[in-house]
C-alpha positions as CSV (number, residue, x, y, z in Angstrom):
1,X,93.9,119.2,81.0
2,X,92.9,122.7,81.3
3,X,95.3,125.5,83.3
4,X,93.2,126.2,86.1
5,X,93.4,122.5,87.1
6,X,96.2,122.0,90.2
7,X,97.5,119.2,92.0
8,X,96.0,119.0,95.8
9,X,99.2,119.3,97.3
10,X,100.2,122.7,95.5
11,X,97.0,123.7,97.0
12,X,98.9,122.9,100.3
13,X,101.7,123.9,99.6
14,X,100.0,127.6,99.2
15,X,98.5,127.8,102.0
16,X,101.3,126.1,104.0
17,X,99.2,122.9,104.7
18,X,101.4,120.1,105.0
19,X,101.9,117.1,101.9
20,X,98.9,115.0,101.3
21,X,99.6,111.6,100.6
22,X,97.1,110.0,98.4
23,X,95.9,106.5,98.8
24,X,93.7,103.9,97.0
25,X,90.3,102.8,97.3
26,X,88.8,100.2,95.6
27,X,90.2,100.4,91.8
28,X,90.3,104.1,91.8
29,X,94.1,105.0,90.9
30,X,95.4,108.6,92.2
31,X,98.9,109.1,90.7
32,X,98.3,112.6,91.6
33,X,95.5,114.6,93.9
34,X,93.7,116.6,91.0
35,X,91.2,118.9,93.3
36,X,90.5,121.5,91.0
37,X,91.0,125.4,92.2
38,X,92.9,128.7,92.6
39,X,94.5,128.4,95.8
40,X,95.0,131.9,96.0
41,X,91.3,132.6,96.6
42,X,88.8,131.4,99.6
43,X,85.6,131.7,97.6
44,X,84.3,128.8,96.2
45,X,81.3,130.0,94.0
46,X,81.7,129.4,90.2
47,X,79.7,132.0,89.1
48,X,79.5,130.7,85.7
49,X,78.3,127.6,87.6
50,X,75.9,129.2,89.6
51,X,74.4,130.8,86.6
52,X,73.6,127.6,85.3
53,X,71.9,126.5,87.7
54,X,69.6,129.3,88.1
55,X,68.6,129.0,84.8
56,X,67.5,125.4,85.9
57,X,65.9,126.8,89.0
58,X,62.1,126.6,88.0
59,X,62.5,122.8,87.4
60,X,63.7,121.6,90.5
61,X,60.2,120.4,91.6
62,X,59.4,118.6,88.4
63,X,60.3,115.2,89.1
64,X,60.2,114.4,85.8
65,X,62.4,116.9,84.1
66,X,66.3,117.7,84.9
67,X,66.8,117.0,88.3
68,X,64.5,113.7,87.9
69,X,67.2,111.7,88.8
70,X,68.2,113.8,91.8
71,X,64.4,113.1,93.2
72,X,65.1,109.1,92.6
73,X,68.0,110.0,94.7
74,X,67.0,112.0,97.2
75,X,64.9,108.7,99.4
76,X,68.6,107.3,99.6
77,X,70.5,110.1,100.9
78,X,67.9,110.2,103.4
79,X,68.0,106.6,104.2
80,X,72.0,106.6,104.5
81,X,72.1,109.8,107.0
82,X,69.4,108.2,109.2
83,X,71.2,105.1,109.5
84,X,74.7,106.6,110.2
85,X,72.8,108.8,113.0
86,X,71.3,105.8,114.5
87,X,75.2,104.1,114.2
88,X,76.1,107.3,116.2
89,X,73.6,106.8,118.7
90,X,74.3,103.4,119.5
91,X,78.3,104.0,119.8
92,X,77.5,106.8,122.0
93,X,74.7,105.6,124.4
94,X,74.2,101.9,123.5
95,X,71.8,100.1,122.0
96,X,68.9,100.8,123.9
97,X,69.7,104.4,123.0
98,X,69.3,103.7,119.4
99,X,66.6,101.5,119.6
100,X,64.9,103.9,120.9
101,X,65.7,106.9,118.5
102,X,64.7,104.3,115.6
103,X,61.1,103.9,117.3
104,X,60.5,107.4,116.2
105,X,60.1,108.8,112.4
106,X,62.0,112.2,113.2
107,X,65.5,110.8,113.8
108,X,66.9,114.3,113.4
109,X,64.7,116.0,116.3
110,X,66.4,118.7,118.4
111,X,69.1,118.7,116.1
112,X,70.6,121.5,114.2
113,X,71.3,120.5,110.6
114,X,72.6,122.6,107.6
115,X,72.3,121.7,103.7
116,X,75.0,123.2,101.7
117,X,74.2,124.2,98.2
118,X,70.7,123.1,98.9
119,X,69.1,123.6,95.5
120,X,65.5,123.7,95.1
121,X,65.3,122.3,98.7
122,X,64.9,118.4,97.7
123,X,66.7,117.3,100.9
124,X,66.2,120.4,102.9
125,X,62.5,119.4,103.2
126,X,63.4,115.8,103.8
127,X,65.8,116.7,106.8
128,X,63.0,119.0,108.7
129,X,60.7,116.1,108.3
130,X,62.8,114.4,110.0
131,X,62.6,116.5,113.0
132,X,65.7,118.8,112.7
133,X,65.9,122.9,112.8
134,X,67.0,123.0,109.1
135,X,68.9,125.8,107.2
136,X,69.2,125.2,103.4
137,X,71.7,128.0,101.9
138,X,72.3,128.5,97.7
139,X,74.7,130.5,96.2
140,X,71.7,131.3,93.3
141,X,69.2,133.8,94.9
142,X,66.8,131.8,92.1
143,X,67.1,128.5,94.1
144,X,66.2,129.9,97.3
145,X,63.0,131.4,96.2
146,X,62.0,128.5,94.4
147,X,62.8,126.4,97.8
148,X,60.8,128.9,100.0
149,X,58.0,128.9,97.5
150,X,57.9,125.5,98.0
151,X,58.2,125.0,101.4
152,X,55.5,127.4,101.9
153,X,52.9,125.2,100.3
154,X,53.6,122.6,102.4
155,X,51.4,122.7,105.9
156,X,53.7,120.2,107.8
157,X,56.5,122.4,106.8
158,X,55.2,125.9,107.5
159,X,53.3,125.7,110.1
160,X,56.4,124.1,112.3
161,X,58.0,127.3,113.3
162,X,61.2,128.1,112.4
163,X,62.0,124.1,111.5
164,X,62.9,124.9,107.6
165,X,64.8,128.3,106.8
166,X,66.6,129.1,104.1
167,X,69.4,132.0,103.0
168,X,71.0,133.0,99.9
169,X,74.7,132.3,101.2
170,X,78.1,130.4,101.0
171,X,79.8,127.8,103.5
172,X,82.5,130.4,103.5
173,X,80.4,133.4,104.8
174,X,78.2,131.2,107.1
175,X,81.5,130.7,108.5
176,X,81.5,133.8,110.1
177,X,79.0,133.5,112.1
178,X,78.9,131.4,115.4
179,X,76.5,129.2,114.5
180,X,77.4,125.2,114.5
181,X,75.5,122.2,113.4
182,X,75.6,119.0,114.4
183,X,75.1,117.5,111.2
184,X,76.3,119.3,107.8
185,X,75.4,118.2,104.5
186,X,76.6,119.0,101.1
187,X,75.1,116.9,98.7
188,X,76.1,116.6,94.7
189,X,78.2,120.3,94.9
190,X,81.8,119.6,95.8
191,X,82.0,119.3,91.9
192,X,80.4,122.5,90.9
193,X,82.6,124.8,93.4
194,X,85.7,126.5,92.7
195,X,88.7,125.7,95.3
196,X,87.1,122.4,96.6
197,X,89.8,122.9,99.7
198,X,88.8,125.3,100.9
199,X,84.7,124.1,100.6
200,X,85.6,121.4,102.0
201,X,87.3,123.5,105.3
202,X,84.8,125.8,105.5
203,X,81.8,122.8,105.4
204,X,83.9,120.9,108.5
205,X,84.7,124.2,110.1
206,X,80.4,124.5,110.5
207,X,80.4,121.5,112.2
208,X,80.1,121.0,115.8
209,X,82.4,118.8,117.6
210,X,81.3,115.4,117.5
211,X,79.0,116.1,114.8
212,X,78.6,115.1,110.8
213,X,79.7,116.1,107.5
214,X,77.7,114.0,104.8
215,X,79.0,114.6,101.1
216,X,77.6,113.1,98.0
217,X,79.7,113.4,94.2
218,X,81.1,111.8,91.6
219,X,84.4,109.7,91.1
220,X,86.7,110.6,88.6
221,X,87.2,107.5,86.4
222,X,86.4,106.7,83.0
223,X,83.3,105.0,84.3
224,X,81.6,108.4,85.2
225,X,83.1,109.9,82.4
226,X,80.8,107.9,80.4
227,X,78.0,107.9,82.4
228,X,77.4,110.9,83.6
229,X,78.9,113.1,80.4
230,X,79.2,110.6,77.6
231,X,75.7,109.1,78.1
232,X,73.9,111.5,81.1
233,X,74.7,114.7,78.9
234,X,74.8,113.8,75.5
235,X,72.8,110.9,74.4
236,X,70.5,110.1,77.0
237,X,70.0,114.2,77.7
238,X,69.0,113.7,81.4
239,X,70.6,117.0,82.2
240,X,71.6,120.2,80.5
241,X,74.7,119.6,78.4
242,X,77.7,121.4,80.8
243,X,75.9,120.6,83.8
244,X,78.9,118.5,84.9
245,X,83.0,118.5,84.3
246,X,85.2,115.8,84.5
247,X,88.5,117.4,86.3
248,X,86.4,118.7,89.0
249,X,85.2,114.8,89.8
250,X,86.7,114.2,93.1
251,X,87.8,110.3,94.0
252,X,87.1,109.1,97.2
253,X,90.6,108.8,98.3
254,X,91.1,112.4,97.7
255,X,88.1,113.0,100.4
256,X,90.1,110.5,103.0
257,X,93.4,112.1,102.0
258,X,92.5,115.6,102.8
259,X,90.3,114.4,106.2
260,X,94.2,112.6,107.4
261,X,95.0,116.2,107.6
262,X,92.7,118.3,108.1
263,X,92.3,119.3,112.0
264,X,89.9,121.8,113.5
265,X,91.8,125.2,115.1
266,X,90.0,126.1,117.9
267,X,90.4,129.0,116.4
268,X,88.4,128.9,113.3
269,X,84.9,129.9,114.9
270,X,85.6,133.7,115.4
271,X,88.4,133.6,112.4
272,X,86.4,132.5,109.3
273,X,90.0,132.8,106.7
274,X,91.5,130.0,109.0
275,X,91.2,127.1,107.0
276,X,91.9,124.4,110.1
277,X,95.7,123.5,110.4
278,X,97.0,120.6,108.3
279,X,99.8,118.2,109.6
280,X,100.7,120.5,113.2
281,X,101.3,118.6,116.5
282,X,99.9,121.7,118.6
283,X,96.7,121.1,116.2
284,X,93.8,118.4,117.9
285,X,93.7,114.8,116.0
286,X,92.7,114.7,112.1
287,X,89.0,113.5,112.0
288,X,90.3,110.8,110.3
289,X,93.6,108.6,112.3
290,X,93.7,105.6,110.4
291,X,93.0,103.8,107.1
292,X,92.5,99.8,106.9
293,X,92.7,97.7,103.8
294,X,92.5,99.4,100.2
295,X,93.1,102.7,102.1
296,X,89.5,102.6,103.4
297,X,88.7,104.5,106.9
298,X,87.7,103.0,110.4
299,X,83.9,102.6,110.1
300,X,83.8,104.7,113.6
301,X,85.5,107.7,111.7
302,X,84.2,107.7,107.6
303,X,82.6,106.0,105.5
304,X,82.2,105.6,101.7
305,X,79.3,104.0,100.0
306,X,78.8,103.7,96.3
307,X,74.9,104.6,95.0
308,X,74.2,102.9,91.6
309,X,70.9,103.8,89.4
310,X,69.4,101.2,88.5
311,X,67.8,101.8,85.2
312,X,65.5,98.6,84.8
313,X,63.8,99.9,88.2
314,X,64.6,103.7,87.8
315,X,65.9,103.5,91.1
316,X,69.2,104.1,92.7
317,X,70.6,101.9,95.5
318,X,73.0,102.3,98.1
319,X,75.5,99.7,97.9
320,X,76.7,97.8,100.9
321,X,79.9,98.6,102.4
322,X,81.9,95.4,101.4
323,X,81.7,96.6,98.0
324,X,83.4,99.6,98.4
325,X,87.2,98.2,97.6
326,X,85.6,96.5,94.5
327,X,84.4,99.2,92.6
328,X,81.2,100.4,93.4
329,X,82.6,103.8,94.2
330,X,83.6,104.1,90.4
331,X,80.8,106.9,89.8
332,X,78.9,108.1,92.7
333,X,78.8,107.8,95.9
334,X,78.4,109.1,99.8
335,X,80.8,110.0,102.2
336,X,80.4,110.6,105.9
337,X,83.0,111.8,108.2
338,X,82.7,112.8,112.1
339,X,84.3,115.4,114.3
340,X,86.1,114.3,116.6
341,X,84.7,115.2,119.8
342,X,88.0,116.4,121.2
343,X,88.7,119.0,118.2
């Protein structure tokens, strides 16, 4: 294992978080918490990562080239955050709340959404179709002006306003601004990043209470090993050979482990190095309070959801919750976690 690779609770330890327990879902074993960083820095851009990328930047709209796969995906990640919304609704307002919202095709209107590492702008045009004042920030100045570019062509998308925007920026600087969202979304980038703990604080510290954080990355098992290195990278060649590394895969559990901690500080809006508090009784509640069978979260707090591709179909589906403890989350998968509204 290489030397920049720590255990998660060093991490804490560094930055005087409390001990992270880790826990078990489905098959995926944790003897120890491997989130990949260097604890002593808050920045989370890889620049050798980034440069990568940027390179790629021109094909992002080629939906059969490299990020082919990532446009298959794309109509699922969409499906899955319209469905948890409407779940929000109807545990907030009811039923005929949600009923209601589901009548319309722009689930997300009047809301104030953010896509993290937003690429080419794959799901940043799919979230201001659905009706919400969309930001899309990239760490690669490349990616954001093959986005715009984009977006421009499209008349639905610029002629609404100021519905689609996007900025060359991290999670970690957006921080310092005052601006909240009510839904955050960071999809296929936790595993790119340098110092997933703090992305990870600075992603929930951008959302508003009562709002959502919506991840999508890769297990690390030998399953995705082979998949997504093995066979993605090498034999197959759907993507760029070093697009992805194995000790920066992050297992669900590690997610759920750090969200049993993790508590909002009040405090974090106007002080962008506080990375939340971790384990304090003066701190609000964790945004997750409780884990059920095979260590899996309340359905009222998280939420993990394998996504398989389908190769036969060349499709990828979003596998039902019951078969979360039975190892669909063995490669990829979704995550969705809510802040409490009392934090």
């Amino acid at each position: 294992m290489s030397t920049h690779i720590y255990e998660f609770e060093s991490q804490m330890q560094a930055r005087r978080y409390a001990r992270v327990w880790p826990h078990r879902v489905g098959r995926n074993r944790t003897a120890g918490l491997q989130l990949s960083s260097v604890a002593a820095t808050s920045s989370t851009v890889n620049a050798t990562e980034i440069a990568h990328f940027s390179r790629l930047s021109s094909l992002w709209w080629n939906e059969q080239g490299e990020f082919s796969l990532l446009h298959r995906m794309n109509p699922v990640r969409v499906r899955y955050i319209r469905e948890k919304i409407l779940e929000a609704t109807y545990e907030d307002q009811g039923e005929d709340a949600r009923r209601e919202l589901e009548s319309k095709c722009a689930v997300l209107t009047g809301m104030d959404v953010l896509d993290v590492g937003c690429g080419g702008g794959l799901l940043s045009e799919s979230l201001a179709r659905l009706g919400a004042r969309t930001i899309g920030i990239d760490a690669s100045e490349s990616n954001i002006g093959i986005a715009s570019t984009h977006a421009s062509g499209d008349p639905q998308l610029s002629s609404s306003g100021n519905s689609l925007e996007y900025r060359h920026t991290s999670a970690e600087q957006l921080v310092k601004e005052p601006k909240r969202f009510d839904v955050v979304c960071s999809m296929e980038v936790i595993e790119h990043v340098d110092n997933p703990v703090a992305f990870l604080s600075a992603c929930a510290q951008l959302v508003k209470p009562g709002g959502h954080l919506f991840l999508s990355t890769i297990a690390r098992t030998p399953l995705s090993y082979f998949i997504t290195i093995l066979a993605g990278e090498y034999v197959l060649r759907k993507v760029a050979v070093g697009t992805h590394t194995y000790s920066k895969f992050v297992n669900p559990s590690e997610l759920i482990s750090f969200f049993q901690t993790y508590r909002s500080s009040p405090s974090s809006s106007s002080n962008p190095t506080d990375f939340g508090d971790f384990g304090s009784d003066a701190s609000p509640r964790p945004w997750i309070t409780r884990t059920y069978a095979h260590g899996l979260p309340t359905r009222l707090e998280a939420d993990v959801r394998g996504i398989v591709y389908i190769p036969w179909s060349g499709e990828w589906k979003l596998m039902p919750r019951s078969s979360t403890p039975w190892g669909a989350v063995e490669c990829n998968y979704l995550f969705w976690v809510r802040r409490p509204l009392d934090s």
